[in-house]
ZATORTI-820568 format. One record per residue (C-alpha): residue number from 0; z, y, x; residue in one letter. Coordinates in Angstrom, 3 decimals, decimal comma. Layout:
% ZATORTI-820568
NUM/Z/Y/X/a .
...
***
This chain:
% ZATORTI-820568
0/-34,737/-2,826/57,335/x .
1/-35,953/-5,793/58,980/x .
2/-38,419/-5,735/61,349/x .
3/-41,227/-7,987/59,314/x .
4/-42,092/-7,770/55,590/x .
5/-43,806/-9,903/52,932/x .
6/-46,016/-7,804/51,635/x .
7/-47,346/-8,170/47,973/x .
8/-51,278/-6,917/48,016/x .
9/-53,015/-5,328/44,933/x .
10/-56,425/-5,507/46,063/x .
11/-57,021/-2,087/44,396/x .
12/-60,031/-1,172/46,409/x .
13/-60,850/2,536/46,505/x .
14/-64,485/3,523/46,222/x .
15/-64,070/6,412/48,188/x .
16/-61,140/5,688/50,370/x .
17/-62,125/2,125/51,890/x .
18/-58,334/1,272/51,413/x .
19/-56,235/-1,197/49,986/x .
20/-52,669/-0,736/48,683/x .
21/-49,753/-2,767/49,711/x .
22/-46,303/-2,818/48,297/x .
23/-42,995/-3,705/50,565/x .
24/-40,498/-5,686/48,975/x .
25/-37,354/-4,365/49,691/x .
26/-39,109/-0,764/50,973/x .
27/-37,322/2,407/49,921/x .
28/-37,671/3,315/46,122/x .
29/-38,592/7,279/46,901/x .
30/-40,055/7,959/50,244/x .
31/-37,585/8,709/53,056/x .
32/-38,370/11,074/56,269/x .
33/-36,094/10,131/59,196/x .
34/-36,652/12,162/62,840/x .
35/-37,388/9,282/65,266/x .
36/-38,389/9,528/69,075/x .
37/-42,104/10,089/69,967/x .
38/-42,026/8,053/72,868/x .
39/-38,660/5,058/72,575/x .
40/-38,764/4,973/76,483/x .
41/-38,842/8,613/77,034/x .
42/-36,442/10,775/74,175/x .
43/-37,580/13,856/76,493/x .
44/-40,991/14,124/74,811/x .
45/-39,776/15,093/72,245/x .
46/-39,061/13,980/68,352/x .
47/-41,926/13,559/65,331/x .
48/-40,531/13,105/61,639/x .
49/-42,059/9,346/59,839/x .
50/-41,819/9,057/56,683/x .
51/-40,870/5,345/54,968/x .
52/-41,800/4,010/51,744/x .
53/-42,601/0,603/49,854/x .
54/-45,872/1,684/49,777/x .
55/-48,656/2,016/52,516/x .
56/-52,675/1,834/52,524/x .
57/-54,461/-0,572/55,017/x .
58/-57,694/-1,068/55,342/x .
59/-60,037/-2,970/53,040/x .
60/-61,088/-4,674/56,161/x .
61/-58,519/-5,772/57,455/x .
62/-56,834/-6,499/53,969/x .
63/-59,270/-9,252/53,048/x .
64/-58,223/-10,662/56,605/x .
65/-54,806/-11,632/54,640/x .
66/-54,230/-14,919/53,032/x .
67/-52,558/-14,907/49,707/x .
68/-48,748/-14,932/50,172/x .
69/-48,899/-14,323/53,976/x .
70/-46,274/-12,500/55,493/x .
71/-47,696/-9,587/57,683/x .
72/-45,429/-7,761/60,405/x .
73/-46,746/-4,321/60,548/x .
74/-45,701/-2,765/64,369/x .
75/-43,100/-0,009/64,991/x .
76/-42,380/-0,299/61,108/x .
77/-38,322/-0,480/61,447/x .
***
């Protein structure tokens, strides 16, 4: 997967949750748990399982921080 997505936003905004959801275009259709290094320097710390999918919550305040069709790089995503 590449290392930056465009990222379609349905500003969904959750009452309780202050959370926005995002789709990935081209993200995984059912969610996928791959065992990936705690630390990428340091493989003796040990190993924690992530899980990917196309879809991931970000905050409502930082959501309305995004300009229509901007393309957002999320960190340590790949």
């Amino acid at each position: 997967m590449p290392s930056s997505e465009t990222l379609n936003i349905y500003l969904h905004a959750d009452a309780v949750v202050p959370s926005v959801t995002v789709i990935i275009n081209g993200g995984p259709t059912t969610p996928e748990v791959k065992t990936l290094p705690l630390h990428k320097k340091n493989p003796d710390v040990g190993e924690k399982k992530t899980v990917f999918t196309s879809t991931i919550l970000v905050e409502q305040e930082d959501a309305v921080s995004f300009e229509d069709q901007e393309e957002v790089c999320h960190a340590n995503y790949n």
